[in-house]
C-alpha positions in Angstrom: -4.1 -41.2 -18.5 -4.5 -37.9 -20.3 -5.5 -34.6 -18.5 -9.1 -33.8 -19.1 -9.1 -29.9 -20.8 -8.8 -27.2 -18.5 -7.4 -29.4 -15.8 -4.6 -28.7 -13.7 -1.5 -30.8 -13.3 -1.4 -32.6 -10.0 1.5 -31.1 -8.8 -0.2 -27.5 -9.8 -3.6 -28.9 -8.2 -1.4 -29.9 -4.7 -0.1 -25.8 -4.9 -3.4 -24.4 -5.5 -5.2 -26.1 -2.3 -1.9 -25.5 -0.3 -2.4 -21.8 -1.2 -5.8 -21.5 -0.5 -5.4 -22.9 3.2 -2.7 -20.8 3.6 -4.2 -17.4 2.9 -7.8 -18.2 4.6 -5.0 -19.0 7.9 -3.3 -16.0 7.3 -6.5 -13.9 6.6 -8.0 -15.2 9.4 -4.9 -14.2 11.5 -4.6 -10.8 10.5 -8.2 -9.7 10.9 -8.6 -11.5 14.6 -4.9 -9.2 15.5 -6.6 -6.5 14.1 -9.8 -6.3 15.8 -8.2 -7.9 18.7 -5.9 -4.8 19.2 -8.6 -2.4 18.6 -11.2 -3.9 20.8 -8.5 -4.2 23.8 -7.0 -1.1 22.5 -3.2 -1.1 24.1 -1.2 1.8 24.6 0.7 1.7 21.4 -2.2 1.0 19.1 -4.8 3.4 20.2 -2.1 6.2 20.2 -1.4 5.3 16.4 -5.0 5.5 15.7 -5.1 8.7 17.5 -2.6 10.2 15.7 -4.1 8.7 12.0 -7.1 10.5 13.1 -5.3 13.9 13.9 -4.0 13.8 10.7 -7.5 13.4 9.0 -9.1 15.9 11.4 -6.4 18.7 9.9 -6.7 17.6 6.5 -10.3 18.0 6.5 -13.3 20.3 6.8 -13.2 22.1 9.9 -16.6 23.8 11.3 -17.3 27.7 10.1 -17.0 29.5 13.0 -20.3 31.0 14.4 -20.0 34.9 14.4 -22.1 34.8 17.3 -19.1 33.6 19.8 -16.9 36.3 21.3 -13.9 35.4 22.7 -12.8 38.0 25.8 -9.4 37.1 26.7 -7.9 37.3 30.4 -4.5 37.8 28.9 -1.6 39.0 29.4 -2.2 42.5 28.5 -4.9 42.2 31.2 -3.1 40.7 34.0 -1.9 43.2 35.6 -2.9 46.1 33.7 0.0 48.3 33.0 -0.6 51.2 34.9 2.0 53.1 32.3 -0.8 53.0 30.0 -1.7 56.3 31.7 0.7 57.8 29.8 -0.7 57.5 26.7 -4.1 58.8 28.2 -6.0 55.7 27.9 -6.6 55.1 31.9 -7.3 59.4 32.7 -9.7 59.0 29.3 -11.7 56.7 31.8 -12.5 59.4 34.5 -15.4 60.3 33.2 -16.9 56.5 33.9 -16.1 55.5 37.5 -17.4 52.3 36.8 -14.8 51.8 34.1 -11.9 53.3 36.0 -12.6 51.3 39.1 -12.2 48.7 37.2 -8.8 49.3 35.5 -7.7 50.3 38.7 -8.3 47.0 40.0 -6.7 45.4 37.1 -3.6 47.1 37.7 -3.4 45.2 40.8 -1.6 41.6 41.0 -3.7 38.7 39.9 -6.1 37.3 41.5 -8.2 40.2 41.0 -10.6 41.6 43.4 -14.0 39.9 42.0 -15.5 43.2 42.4 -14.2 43.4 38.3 -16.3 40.5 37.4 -19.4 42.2 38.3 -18.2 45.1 36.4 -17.2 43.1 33.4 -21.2 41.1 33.8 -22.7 44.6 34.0 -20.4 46.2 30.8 -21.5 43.0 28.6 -24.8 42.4 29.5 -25.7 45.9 29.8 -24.5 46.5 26.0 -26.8 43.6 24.4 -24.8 40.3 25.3 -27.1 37.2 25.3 -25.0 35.0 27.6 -21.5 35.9 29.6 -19.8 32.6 30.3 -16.7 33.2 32.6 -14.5 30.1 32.4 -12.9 30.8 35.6 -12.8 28.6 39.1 -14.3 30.8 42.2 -13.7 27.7 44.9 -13.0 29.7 48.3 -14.3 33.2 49.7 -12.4 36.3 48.1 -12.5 40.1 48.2 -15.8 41.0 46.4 -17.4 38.3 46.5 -20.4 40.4 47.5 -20.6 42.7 45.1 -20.1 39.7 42.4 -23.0 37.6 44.0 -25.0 40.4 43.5 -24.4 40.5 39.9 -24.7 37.0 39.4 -28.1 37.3 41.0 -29.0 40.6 38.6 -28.2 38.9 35.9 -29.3 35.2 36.5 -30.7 34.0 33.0 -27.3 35.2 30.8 -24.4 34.1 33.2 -22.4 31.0 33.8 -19.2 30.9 35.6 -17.0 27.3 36.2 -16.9 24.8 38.6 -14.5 21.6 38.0 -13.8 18.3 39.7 -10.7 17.5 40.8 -9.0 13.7 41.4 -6.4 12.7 43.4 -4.9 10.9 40.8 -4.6 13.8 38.9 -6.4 11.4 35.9 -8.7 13.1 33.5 -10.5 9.8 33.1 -10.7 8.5 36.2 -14.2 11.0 37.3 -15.2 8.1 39.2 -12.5 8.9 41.6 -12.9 12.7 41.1 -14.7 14.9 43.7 -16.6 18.4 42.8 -15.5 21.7 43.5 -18.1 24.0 42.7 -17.8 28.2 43.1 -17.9 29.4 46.8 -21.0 29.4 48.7 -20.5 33.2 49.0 -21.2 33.5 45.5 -23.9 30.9 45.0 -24.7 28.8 48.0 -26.0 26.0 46.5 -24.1 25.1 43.1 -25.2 21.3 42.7 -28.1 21.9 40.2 -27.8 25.6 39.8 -28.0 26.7 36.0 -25.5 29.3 37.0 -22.6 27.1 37.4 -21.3 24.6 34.7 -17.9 22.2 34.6 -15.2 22.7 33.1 -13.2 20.0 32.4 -12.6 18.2 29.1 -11.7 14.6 29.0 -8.4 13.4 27.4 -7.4 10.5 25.7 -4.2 8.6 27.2 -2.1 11.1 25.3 -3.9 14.1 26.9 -5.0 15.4 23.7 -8.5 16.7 24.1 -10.6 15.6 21.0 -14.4 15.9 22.1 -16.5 17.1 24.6 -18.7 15.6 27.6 -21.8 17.7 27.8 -22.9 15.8 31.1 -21.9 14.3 34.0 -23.3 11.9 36.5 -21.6 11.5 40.1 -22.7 10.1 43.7 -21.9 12.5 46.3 -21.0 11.1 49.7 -24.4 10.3 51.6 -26.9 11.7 49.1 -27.8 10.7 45.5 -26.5 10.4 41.7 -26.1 14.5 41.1 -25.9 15.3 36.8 -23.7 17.8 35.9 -24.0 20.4 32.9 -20.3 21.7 31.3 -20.1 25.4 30.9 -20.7 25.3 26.7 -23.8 23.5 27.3 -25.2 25.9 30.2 -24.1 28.6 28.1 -26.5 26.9 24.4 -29.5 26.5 27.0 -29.6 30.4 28.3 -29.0 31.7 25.1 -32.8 29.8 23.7 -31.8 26.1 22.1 -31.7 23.7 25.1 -32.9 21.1 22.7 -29.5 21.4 20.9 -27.7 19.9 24.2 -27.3 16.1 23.6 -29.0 14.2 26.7 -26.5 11.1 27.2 -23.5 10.6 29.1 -21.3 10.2 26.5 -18.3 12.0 25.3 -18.7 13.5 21.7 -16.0 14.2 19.5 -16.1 18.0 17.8 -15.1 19.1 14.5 -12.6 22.2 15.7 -12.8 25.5 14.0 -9.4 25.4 12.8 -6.0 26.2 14.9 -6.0 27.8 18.0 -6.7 31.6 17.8 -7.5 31.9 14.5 -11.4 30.6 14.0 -11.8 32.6 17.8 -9.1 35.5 18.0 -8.7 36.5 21.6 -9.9 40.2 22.3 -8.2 41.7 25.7 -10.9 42.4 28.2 -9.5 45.5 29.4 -10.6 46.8 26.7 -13.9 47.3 27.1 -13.3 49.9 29.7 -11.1 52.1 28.0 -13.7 54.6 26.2 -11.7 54.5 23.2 -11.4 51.0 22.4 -15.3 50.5 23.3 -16.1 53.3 21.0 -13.4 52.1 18.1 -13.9 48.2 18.1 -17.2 47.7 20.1 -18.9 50.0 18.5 -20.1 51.5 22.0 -21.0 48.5 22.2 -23.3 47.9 19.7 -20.9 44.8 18.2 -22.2 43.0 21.5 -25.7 42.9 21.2 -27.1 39.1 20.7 -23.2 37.8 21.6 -22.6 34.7 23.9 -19.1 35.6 25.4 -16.8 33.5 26.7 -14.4 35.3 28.8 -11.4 33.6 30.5 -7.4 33.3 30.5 -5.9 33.6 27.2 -3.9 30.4 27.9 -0.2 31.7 27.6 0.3 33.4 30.8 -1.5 31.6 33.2 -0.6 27.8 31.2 -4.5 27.2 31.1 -3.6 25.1 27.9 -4.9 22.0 26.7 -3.0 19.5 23.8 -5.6 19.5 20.5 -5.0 18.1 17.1 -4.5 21.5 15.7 -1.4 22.0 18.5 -2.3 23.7 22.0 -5.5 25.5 22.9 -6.6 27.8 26.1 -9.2 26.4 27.7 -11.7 29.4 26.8 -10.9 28.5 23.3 -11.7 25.0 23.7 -15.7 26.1 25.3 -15.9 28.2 22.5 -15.3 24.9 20.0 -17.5 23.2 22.2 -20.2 25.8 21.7 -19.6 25.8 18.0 -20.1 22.0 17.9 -23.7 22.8 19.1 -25.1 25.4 17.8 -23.6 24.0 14.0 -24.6 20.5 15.3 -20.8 19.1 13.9 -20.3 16.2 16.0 -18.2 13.7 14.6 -19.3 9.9 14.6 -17.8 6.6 16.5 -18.6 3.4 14.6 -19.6 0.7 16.8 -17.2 -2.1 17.8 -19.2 -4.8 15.6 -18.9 -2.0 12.6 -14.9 -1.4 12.8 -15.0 -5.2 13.2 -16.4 -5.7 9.8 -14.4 -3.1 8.2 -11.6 -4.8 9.4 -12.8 -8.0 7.9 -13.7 -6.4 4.5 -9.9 -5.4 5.1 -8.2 -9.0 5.3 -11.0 -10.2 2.3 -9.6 -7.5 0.1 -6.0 -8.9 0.7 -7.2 -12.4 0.5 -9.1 -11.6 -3.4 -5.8 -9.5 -3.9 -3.9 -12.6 -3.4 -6.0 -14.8 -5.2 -6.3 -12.9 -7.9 -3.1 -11.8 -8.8 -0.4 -14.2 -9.5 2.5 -11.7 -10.4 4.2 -10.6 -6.7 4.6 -6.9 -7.9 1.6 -6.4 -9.5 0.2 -7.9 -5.8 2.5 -5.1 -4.2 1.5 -2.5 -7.1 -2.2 -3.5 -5.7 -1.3 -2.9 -2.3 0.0 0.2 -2.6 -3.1 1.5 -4.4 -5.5 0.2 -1.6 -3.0 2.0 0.8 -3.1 5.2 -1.2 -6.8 4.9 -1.5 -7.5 4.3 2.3 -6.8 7.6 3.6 -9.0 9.6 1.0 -11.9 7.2 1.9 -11.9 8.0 5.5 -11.0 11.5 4.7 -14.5 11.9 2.4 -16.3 10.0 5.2 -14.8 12.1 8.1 -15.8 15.2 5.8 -19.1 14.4 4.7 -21.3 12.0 6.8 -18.6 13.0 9.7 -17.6 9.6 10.7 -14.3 8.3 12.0 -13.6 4.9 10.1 -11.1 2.7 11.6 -7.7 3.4 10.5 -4.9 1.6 11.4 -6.9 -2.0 11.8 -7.9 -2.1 8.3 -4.9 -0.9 7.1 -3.0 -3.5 9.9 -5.0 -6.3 8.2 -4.7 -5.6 4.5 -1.4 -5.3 4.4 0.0 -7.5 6.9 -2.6 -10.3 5.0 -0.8 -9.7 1.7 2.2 -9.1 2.6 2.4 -12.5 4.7 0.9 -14.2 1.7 3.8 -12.8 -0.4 6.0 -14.5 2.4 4.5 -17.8 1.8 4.3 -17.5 -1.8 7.9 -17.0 -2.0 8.5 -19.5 0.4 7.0 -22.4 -1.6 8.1 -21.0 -5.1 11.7 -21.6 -3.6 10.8 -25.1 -2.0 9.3 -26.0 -4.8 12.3 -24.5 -7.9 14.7 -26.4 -5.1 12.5 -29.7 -5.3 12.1 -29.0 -9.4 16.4 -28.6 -9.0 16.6 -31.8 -7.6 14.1 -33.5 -9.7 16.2 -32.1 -12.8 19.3 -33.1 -11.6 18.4 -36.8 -10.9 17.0 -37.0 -14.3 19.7 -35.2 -16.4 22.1 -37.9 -14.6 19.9 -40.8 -15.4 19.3 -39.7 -19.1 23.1 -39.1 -19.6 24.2 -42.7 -17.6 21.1 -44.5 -20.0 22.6 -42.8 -22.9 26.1 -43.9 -22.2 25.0 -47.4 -21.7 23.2 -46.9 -24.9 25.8 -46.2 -27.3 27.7 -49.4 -27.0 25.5 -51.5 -27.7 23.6 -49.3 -30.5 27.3 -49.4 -32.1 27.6 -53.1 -32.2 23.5 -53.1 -33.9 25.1 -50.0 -36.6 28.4 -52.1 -37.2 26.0 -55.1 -37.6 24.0 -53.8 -40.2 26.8 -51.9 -42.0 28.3 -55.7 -41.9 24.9 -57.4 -43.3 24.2 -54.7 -46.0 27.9 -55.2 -47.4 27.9 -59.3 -47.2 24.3 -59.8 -48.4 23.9 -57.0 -50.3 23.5 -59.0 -53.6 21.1 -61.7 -52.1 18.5 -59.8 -50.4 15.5 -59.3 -52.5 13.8 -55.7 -52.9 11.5 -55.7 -49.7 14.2 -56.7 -47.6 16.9 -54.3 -48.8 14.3 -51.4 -47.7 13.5 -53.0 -44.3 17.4 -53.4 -43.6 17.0 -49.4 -44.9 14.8 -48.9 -42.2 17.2 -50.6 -39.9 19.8 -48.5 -40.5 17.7 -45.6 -40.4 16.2 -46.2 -37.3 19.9 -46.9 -36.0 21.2 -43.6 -37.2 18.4 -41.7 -36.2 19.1 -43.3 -32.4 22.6 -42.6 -32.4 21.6 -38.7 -33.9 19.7 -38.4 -30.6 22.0 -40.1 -28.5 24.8 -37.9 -29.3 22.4 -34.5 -28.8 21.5 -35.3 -25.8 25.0 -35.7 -24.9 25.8 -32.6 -26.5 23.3 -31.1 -24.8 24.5 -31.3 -21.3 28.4 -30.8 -22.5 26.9 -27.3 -24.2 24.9 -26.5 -20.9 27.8 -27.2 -18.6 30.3 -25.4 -20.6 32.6 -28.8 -21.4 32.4 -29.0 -25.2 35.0 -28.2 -27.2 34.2 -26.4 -30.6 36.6 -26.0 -33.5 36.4 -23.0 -34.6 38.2 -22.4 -38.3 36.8 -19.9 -41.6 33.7 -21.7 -42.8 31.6 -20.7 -46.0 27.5 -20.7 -44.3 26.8 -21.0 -48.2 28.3 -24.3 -48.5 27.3 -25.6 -45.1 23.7 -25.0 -46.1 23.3 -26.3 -49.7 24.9 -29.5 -48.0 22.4 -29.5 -45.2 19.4 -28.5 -48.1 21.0 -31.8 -50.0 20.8 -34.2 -47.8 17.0 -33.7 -47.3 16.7 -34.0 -50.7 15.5 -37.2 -51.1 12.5 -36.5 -47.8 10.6 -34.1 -50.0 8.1 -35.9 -51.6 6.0 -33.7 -52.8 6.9 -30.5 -50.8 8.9 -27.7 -52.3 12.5 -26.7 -51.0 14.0 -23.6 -51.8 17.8 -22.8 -51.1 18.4 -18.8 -51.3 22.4 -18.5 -51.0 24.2 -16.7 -53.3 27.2 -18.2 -55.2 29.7 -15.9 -53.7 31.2 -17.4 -50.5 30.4 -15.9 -46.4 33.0 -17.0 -44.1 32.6 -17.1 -40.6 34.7 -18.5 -38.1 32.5 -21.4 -36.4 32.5 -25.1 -36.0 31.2 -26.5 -39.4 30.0 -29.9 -38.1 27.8 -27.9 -35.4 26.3 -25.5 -37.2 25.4 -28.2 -39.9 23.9 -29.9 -37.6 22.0 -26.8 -36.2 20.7 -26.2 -39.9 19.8 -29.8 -39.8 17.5 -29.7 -37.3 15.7 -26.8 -38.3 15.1 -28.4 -41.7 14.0 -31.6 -40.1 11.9 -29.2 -37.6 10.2 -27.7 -40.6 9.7 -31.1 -42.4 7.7 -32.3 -39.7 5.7 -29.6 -39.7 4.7 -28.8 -43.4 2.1 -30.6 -45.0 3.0 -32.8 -48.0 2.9 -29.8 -50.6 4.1 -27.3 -48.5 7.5 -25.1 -49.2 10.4 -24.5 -47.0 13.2 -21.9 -47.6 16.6 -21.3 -46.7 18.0 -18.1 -46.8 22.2 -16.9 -45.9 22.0 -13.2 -45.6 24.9 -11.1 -44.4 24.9 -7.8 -42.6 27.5 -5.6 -41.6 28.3 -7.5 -38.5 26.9 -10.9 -38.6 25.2 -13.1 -41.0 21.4 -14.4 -40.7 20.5 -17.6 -41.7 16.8 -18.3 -41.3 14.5 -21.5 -42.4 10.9 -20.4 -43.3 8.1 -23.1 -43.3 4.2 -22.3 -44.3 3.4 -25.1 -41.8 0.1 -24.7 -39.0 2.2 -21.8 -37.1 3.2 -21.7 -33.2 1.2 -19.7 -30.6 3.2 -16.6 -29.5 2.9 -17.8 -25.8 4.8 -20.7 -26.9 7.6 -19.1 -28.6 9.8 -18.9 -25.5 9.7 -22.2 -24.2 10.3 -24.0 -27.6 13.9 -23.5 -27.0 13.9 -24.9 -23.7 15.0 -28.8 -22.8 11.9 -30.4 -23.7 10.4 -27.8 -24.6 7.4 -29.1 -27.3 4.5 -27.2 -28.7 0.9 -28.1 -27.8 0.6 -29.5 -31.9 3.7 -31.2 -31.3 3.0 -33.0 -28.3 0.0 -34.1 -29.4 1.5 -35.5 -33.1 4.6 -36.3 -31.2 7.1 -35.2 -33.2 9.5 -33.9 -31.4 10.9 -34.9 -28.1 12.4 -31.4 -27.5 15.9 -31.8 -27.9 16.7 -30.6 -31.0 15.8 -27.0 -31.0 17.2 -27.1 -27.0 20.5 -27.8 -28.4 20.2 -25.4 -31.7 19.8 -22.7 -28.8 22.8 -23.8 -26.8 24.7 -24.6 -30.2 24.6 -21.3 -31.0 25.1 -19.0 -27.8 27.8 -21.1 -27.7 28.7 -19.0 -31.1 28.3 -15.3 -29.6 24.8 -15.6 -32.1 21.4 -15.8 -31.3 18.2 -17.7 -32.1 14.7 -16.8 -32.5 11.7 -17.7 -33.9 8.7 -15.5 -35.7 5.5 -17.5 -36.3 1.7 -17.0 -36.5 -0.9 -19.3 -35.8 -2.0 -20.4 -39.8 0.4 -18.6 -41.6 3.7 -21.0 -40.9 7.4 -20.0 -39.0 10.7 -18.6 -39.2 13.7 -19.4 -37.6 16.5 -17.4 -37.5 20.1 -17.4 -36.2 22.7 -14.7 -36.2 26.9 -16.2 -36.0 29.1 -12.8 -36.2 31.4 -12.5 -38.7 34.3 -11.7 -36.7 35.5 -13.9 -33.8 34.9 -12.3 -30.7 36.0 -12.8 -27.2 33.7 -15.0 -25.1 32.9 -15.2 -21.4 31.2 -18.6 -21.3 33.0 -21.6 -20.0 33.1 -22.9 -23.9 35.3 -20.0 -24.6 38.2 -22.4 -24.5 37.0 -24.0 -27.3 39.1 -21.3 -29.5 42.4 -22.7 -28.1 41.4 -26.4 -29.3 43.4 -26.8 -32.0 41.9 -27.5 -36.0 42.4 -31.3 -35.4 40.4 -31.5 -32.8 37.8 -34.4 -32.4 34.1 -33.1 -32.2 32.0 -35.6 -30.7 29.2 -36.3 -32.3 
């Protein structure tokens, strides 16, 4: 039964379904893996997320830095003071201040200083203008000057905040469940649980211990009382100085857009400084460059290894509040999508591989594909992590796409090869059958040939007109059979290397006025023109093969030419080879045809349909002549006819195939025919 138009072969059909199961399993698979592995987030996947992230977090916007935030540094410079500074005056410059010199004194000392220089340091600030001092330093157990630092904790009650912390005994940043509180001494404020004074310090860390955002509050059950929240310094710090609203009311950890790399959006200023008349005067401006400042003063980092891992590379602590605070008062806190909307990304993910792989047959085209979705990824997340400031899933849509089309490329290839190796087969079997059929064929079709040579000799004379044409007919039909027999034989010798060619000076004039003659008398009423000069072109070839090559182009063209159509021959030398091409003005071959017309079997859509052909013919003209050193080709349009072509060169060169011994058989030599 014929194939309705537009329908697919069965085989094709069978492929097609296959396919389609196969990449809804696979797509299916790789989006469940992928949201699987970031909904249970392992180790290894959550630290390759992270570090996706931390790539897009330094290749994209980063928060201004709010000139507000002063950044007083407990450095080493500070700790201990160097007392030879003296000798370059800056320490005796002091005497006139006793304040200021008691307080350098002290810092000469070895650290822990006498807290004595923190009330010092809360009267210099906030007695020059500073909004809020925020001292990011642990006070857990009674000290030397405790009293005269409670004193200016209580002077100065609505601008100061100093640290508290809690501590595990796991040593696990996560694990604040297990953690206990350690607030500042009761010498210095005797109740800390609830006092605005006192704020935490700690900073959660993801299972790498980078810090990436910041937990404003904290709720925890002390032993034998109730749930107690806790306030972190940065947000004690936003409330003092007047925007309380701007501290986020949940539980939750937020992550911050940083202000760049470490001490460079917040470079440290030594707090020595500031009692040293001539660095107040020269970069305080007497103080002046204070007023309206919320100050963070605590360890510079270095010295004391109060350092924390960031994705910018490691940051003191102090810097880290001061990001914190930044976050706030800009409002730059970056966005978590939900499980259910990483999910869906992921999904959208695997569908993009999945349309990828339906819609593009060609594998590297599919990979081309790939690699542009890849490439475009990261600048997607990167314009959503700079504008609306949200993190999109990185590695699980990127895990799904590619691991979707990739596997689909796997299977592809898979069955291609199952399939060429089933198609291998299939050939195989058949080329056998066709060549044993066709062996079994020729005896008897040369009994039926001798026959009829035998008949039209004996009873030539009494055989009336209509019978003499059908015993024509007869012979033609036998001749044509045993034409086809022997080309198909050909065929396979020409395709397995095993024919022998006798190769000897041939004029291609001659050959093809002899091959225009003996179509002669097929004509009718079409017009055949035979374009060779009378001079001779000699090549070294096999005269009976090319003949018949030129043959079945002719014949080819016959078919195809309507009854007062015009065919031409033309024998054209070049410097190296010489042309001979057979032009038709027949209906014209589609150029997606052109390349399988040479192929075993190979037939035309017109063709097929009219069947004129079984495919043969030009399958052997090809193999004829590569078997030459020459090539064939064809030029056609639909509507405005064809023109094939082959080149034979003119000298006799040295050939690789396996019918190279063919130029060893000697000029005797039987060609089979």
């Amino acid at each position: 039964m014929p194939r309705a138009p537009g329908m697919l072969p069965a085989s094709s059909r069978i492929m097609f379904r296959r396919r389609i199961v196969i990449v809804v399993l696979l797509t299916t698979l790789s989006a469940g893996v992928a949201i699987a592995l970031e909904l249970l987030r392992p180790a290894f996947y959550v630290q390759a997320e992270y570090r996706l992230r931390d790539l897009l977090t330094r290749s994209g916007r980063t928060t201004p830095v709010n000139s507000d935030l002063l950044f007083l540094a407990i450095d080493s410079a500070s700790v201990p003071l160097d007392p030879e500074l003296d000798l370059k005056g800056l320490l005796a410059s002091s005497v006139g201040d006793p304040a200021s010199h008691r307080a350098l004194e002290m810092m000469t000392k070895p650290w822990p200083w006498d807290r004595e220089v923190y009330a010092l340091i809360l009267e210099r600030l906030i007695g020059a203008g500073a909004r809020v001092v925020a001292i990011d330093c642990l006070f857990p157990a009674s000290a030397t000057g405790d009293e005269a630092f409670r004193v200016a904790l209580d002077r100065f009650k609505s601008q100061v905040v100093i640290g508290s912390t809690f501590v595990s005994p796991e040593k696990v940043d996560r694990a604040w469940k297990l953690a206990k509180y350690l607030p500042p001494a009761e010498t210095l404020i005797a109740n800390a649980v609830g006092d605005d004074r006192v704020g935490f310090t700690n900073f959660l860390t993801g299972e790498d211990k980078f810090v990436r955002g910041a937990q404003y509050r904290f709720a925890l059950r002390e032993p034998e009382s109730s749930t107690a929240t806790y306030v972190s310094l940065s947000a004690r710090a936003v409330s003092k100085a007047g925007h309380p609203e701007l501290v986020p009311k949940d539980l939750a950890e937020h992550p911050i857009r940083f202000t760049g790399p470490p001490r460079v959006g917040f470079q440290p200023r030594s707090v020595f400084e500031i009692f040293v008349p001539e660095y107040w005067e020269h970069n305080y401006a007497s103080g002046e460059f204070l007023r309206n400042k919320i100050v963070i003063v605590g360890a510079e980092g270095k010295w004391q290894k109060d350092e924390l891992a960031t994705p910018f590379g490691s940051m003191p602590g102090a810097e880290l509040h001061l990001n914190s605070l930044n976050a706030l008062l800009h409002g730059e806190f970056l966005k978590e999508l939900p499980p259910l909307a990483n999910a869906a990304i992921i999904t959208l993910a695997a569908l993009l591989g999945a349309a990828v792989c339906f819609g593009i047959r060609s594998p590297w085209l599919r990979l081309l594909a790939l690699g542009a979705a890849d490439g475009a990824a990261p600048f997607l997340a990167l314009w959503f992590y700079d504008h609306p400031g949200v993190f999109l899933p990185c590695l699980g849509p990127l895990l799904a796409l590619n691991s979707n089309v990739l596997f689909c490329l796997v299977s592809d290839f898979t069955f291609e090869r199952i399939e060429k190796a089933r198609l291998r087969s299939t050939l195989a079997s058949r080329d056998d059958l066709t060549h044993m059929i066709v062996h079994d064929l020729r005896s008897p079709l040369t009994i039926v040939i001798g026959y009829i040579d035998a008949l039209t000799r004996m009873a030539s004379a009494k055989l009336n007109p209509t019978e003499t044409k059908y015993i024509a007919y007869a012979q033609r039909g036998a001749d044509n059979m045993r034409d086809l027999i022997s080309t198909l034989l050909d065929v396979g010798r020409l395709e397995a290397g095993e024919m022998p060619l006798r190769l000897e000076p041939h004029d291609l004039n001659q050959i093809a006025r002899e091959a225009a003659t003996r179509f002669t008398p097929l004509l009718k009423d079409r017009t055949f023109h035979c374009d060779v000069s009378p001079e001779p072109v000699i090549v070294s070839c096999d005269a009976d093969v090319i003949r018949r090559v030129l043959e079945n182009l002719i014949s080819n063209a016959l078919k195809f030419t309507k009854s007062d159509g015009t065919i031409c021959v033309e024998v054209e030398r070049n410097a190296a080879d010489v042309t001979i091409s057979v032009i038709d003005d027949g209906p014209g071959i589609p150029p997606g045809q052109h390349k399988h017309i040479f192929e075993k079997f190979g037939q035309t859509d017109s063709g097929a349909k009219q069947q004129h052909s079984t495919g043969i013919g030009l399958a052997f003209c090809r193999l004829a002549v590569e078997a030459h050193s020459g090539r064939i080709s064809v030029r056609s349009e639909l509507g405005k006819g064809s023109t094939f072509h082959f080149t034979l060169p003119i000298s006799n060169p040295t050939r690789t195939s396996k019918s190279a011994h063919a130029s060893a058989v000697p000029a005797t030599a039987h060609v089979l025919r």
